[in-house]
PDB file with one MODEL, atoms N, CA, C and O in Angstrom:
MODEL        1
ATOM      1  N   UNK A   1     -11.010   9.505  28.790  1.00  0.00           N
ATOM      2  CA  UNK A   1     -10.616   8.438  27.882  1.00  0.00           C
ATOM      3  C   UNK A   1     -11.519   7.227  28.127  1.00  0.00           C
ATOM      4  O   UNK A   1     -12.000   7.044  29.245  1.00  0.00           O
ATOM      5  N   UNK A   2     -11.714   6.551  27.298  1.00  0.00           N
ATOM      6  CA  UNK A   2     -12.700   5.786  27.222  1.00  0.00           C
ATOM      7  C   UNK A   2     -12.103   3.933  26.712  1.00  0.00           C
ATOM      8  O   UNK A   2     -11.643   3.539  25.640  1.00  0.00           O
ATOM      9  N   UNK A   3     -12.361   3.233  27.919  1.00  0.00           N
ATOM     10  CA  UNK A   3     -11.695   1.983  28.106  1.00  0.00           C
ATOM     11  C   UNK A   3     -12.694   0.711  27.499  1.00  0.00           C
ATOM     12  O   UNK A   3     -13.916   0.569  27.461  1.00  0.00           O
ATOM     13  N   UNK A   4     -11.550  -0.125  27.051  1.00  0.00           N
ATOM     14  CA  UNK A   4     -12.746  -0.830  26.015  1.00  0.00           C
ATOM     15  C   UNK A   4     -11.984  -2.313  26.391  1.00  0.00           C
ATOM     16  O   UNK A   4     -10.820  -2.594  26.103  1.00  0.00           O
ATOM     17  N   UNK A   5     -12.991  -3.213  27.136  1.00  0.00           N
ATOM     18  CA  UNK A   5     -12.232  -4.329  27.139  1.00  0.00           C
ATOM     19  C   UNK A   5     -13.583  -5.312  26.853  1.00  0.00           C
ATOM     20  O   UNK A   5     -14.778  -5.344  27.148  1.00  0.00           O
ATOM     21  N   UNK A   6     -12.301  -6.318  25.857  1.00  0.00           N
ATOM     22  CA  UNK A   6     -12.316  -7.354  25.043  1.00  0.00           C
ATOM     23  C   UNK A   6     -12.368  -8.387  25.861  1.00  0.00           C
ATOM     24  O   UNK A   6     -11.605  -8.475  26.823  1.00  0.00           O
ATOM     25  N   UNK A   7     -13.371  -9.381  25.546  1.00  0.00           N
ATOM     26  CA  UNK A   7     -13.521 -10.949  26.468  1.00  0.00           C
ATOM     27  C   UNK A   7     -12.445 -11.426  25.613  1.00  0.00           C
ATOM     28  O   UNK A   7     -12.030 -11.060  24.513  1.00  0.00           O
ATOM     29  N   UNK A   8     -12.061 -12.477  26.544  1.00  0.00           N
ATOM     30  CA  UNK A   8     -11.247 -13.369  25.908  1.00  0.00           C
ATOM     31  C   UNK A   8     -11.062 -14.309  25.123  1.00  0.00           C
ATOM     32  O   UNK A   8     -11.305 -15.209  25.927  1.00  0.00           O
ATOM     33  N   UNK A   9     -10.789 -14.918  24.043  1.00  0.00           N
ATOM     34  CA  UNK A   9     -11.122 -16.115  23.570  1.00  0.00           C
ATOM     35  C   UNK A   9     -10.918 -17.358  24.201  1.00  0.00           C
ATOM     36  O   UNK A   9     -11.598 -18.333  23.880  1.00  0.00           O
ATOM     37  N   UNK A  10      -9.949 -17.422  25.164  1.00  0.00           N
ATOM     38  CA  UNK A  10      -9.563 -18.706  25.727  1.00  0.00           C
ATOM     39  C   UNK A  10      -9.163 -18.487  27.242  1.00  0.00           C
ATOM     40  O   UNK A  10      -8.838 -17.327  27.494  1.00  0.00           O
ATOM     41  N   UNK A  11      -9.133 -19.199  28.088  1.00  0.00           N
ATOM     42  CA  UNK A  11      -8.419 -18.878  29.399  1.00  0.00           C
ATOM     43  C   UNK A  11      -7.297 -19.677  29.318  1.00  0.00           C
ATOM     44  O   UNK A  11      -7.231 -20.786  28.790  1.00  0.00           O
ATOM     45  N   UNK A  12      -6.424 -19.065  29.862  1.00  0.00           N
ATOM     46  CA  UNK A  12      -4.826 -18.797  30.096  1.00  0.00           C
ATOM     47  C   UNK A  12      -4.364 -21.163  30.286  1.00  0.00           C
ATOM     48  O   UNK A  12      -3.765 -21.837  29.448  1.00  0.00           O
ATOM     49  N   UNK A  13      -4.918 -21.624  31.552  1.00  0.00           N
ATOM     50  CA  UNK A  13      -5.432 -22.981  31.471  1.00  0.00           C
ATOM     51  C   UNK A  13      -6.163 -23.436  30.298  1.00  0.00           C
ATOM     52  O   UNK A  13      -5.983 -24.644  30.147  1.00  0.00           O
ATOM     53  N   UNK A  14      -6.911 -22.934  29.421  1.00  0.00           N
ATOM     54  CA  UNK A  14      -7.425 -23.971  28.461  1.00  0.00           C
ATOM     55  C   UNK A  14      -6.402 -24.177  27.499  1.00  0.00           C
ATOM     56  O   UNK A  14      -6.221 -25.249  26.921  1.00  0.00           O
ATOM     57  N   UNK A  15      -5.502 -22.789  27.271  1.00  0.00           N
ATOM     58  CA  UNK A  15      -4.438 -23.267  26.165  1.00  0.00           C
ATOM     59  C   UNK A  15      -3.590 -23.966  26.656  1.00  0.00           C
ATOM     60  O   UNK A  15      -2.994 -24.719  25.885  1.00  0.00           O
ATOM     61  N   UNK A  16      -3.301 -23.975  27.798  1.00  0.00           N
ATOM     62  CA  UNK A  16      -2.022 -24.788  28.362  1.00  0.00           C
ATOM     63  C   UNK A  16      -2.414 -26.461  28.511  1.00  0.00           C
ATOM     64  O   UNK A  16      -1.573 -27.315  28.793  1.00  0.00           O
ATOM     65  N   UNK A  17      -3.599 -26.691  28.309  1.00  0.00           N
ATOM     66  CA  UNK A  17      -3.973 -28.257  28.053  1.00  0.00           C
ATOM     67  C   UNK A  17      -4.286 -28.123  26.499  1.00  0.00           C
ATOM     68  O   UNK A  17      -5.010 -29.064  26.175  1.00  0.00           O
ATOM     69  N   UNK A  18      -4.080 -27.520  25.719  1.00  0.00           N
ATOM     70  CA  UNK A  18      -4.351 -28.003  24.245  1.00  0.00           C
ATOM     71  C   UNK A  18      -2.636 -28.163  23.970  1.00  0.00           C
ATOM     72  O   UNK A  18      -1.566 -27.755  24.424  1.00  0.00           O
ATOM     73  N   UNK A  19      -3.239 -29.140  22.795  1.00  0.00           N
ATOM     74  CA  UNK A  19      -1.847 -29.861  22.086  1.00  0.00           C
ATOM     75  C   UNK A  19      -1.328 -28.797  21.497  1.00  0.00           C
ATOM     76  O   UNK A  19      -2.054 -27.873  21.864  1.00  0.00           O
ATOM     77  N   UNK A  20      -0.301 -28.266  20.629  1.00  0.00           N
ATOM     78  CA  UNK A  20       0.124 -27.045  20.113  1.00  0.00           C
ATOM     79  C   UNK A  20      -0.663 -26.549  18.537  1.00  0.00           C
ATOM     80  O   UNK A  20      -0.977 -25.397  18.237  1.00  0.00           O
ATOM     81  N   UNK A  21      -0.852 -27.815  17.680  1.00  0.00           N
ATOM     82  CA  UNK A  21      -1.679 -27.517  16.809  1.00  0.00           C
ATOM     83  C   UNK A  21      -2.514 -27.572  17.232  1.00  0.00           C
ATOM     84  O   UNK A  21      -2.823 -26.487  16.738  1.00  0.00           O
ATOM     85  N   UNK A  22      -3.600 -27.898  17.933  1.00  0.00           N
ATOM     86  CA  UNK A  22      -4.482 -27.452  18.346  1.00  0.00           C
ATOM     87  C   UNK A  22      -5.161 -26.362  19.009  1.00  0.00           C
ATOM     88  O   UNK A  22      -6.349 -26.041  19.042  1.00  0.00           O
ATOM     89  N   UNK A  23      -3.779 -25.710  19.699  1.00  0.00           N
ATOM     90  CA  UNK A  23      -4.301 -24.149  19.566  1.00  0.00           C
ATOM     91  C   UNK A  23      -4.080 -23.690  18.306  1.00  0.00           C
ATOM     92  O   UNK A  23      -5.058 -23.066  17.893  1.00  0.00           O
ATOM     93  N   UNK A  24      -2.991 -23.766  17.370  1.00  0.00           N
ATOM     94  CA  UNK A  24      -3.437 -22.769  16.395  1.00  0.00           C
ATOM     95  C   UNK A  24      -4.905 -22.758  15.912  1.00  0.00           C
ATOM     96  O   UNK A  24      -5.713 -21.832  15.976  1.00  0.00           O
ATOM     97  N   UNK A  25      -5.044 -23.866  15.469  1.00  0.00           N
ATOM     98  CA  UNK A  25      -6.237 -24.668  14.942  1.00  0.00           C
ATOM     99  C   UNK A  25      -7.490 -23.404  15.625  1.00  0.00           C
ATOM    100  O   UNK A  25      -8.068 -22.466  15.078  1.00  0.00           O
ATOM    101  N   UNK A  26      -7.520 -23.882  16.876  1.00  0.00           N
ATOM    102  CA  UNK A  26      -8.585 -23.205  17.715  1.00  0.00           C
ATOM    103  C   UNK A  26      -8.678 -21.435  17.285  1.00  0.00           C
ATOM    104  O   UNK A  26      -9.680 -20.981  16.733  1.00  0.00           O
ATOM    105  N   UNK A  27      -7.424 -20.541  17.656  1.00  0.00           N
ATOM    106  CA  UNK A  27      -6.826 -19.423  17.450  1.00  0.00           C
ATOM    107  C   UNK A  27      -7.339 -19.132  15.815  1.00  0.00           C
ATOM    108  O   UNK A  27      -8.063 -18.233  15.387  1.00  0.00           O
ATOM    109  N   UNK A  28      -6.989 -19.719  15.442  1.00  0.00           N
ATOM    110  CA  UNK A  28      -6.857 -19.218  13.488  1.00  0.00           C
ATOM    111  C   UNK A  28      -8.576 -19.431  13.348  1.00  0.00           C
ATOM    112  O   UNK A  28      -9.117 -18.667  12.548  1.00  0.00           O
ATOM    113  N   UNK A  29      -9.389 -20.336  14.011  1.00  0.00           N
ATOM    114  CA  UNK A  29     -10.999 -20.242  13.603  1.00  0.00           C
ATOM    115  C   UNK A  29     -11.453 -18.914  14.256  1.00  0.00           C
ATOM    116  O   UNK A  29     -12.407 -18.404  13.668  1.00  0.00           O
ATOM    117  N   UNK A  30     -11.131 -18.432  15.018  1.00  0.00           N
ATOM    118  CA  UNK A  30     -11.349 -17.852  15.770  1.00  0.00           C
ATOM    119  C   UNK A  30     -11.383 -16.328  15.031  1.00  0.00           C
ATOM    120  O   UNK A  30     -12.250 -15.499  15.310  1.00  0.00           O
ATOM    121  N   UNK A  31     -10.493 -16.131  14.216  1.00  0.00           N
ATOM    122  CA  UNK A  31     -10.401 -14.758  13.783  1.00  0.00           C
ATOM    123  C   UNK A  31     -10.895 -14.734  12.542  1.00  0.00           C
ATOM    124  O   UNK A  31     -10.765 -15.692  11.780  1.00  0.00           O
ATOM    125  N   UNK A  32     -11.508 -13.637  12.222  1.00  0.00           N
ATOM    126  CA  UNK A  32     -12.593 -13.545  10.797  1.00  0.00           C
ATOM    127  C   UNK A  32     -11.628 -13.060   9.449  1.00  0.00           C
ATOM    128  O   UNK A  32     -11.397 -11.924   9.034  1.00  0.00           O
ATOM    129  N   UNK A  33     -11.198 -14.309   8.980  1.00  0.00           N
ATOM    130  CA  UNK A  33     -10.061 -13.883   7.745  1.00  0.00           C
ATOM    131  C   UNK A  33     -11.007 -12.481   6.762  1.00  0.00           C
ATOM    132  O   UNK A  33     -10.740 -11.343   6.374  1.00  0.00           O
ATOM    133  N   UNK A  34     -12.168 -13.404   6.701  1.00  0.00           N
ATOM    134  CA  UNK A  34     -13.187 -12.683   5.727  1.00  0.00           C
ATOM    135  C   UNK A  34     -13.248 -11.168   5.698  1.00  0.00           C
ATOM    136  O   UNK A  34     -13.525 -10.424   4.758  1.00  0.00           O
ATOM    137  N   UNK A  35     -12.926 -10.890   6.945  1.00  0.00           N
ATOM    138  CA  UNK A  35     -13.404  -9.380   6.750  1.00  0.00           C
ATOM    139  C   UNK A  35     -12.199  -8.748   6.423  1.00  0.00           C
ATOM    140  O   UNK A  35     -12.040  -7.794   5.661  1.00  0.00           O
ATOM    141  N   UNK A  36     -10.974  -9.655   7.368  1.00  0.00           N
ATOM    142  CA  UNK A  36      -9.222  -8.843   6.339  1.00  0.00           C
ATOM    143  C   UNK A  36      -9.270  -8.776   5.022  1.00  0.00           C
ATOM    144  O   UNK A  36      -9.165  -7.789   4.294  1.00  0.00           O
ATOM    145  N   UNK A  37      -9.487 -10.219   4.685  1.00  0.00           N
ATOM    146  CA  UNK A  37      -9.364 -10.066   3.425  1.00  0.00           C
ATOM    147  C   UNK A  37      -9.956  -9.035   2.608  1.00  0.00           C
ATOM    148  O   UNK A  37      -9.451  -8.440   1.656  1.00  0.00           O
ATOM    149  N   UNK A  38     -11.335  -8.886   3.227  1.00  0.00           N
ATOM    150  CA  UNK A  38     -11.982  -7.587   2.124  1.00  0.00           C
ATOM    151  C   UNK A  38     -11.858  -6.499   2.082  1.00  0.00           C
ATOM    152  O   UNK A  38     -12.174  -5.704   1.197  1.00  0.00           O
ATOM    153  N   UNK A  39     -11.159  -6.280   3.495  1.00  0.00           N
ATOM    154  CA  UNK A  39     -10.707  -4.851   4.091  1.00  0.00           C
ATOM    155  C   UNK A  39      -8.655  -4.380   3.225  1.00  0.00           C
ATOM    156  O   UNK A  39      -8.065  -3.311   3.065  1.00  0.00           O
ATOM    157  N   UNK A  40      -8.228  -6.047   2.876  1.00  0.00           N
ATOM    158  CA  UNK A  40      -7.007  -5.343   2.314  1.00  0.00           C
ATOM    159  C   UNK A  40      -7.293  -5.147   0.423  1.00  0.00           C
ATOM    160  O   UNK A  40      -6.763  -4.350  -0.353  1.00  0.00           O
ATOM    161  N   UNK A  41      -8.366  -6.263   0.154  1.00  0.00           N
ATOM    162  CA  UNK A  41      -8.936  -5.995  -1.427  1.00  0.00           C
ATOM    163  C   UNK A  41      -9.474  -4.551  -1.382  1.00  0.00           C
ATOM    164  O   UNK A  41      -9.338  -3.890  -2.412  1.00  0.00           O
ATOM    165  N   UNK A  42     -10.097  -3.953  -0.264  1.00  0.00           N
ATOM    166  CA  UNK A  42     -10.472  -2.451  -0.708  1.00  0.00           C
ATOM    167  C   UNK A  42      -9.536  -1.345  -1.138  1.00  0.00           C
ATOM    168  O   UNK A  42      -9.627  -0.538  -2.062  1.00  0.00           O
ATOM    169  N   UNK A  43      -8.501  -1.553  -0.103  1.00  0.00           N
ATOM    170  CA  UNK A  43      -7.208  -0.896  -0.138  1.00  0.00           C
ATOM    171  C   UNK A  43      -6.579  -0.961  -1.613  1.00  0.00           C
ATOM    172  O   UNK A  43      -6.439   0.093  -2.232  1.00  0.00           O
ATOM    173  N   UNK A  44      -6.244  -2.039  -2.115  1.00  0.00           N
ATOM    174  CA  UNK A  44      -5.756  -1.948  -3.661  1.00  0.00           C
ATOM    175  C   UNK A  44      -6.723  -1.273  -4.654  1.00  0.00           C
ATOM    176  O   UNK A  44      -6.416  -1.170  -5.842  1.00  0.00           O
TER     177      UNK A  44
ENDMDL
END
């Protein structure tokens, strides 16, 4: 089996000093809407 690890986006301390919108903020740039989105427009 073949193990696949992912870096992290943040360390465990950097979120715990961000304000709360400000992690989302951080979190939500972070992930590529673009490609969901085109990946659930294919699907229909």
């Amino acid at each position: 089996m073949t193990s696949i690890r992912q870096q992290s986006l943040f360390g465990i301390q950097e979120l715990y000093d961000m304000e709360p919108t400000q992690k989302y903020e951080e979190i939500m740039a972070a992930i590529d809407l673009d490609a969901i989105f085109f990946e659930i427009n294919k699907i229909r």
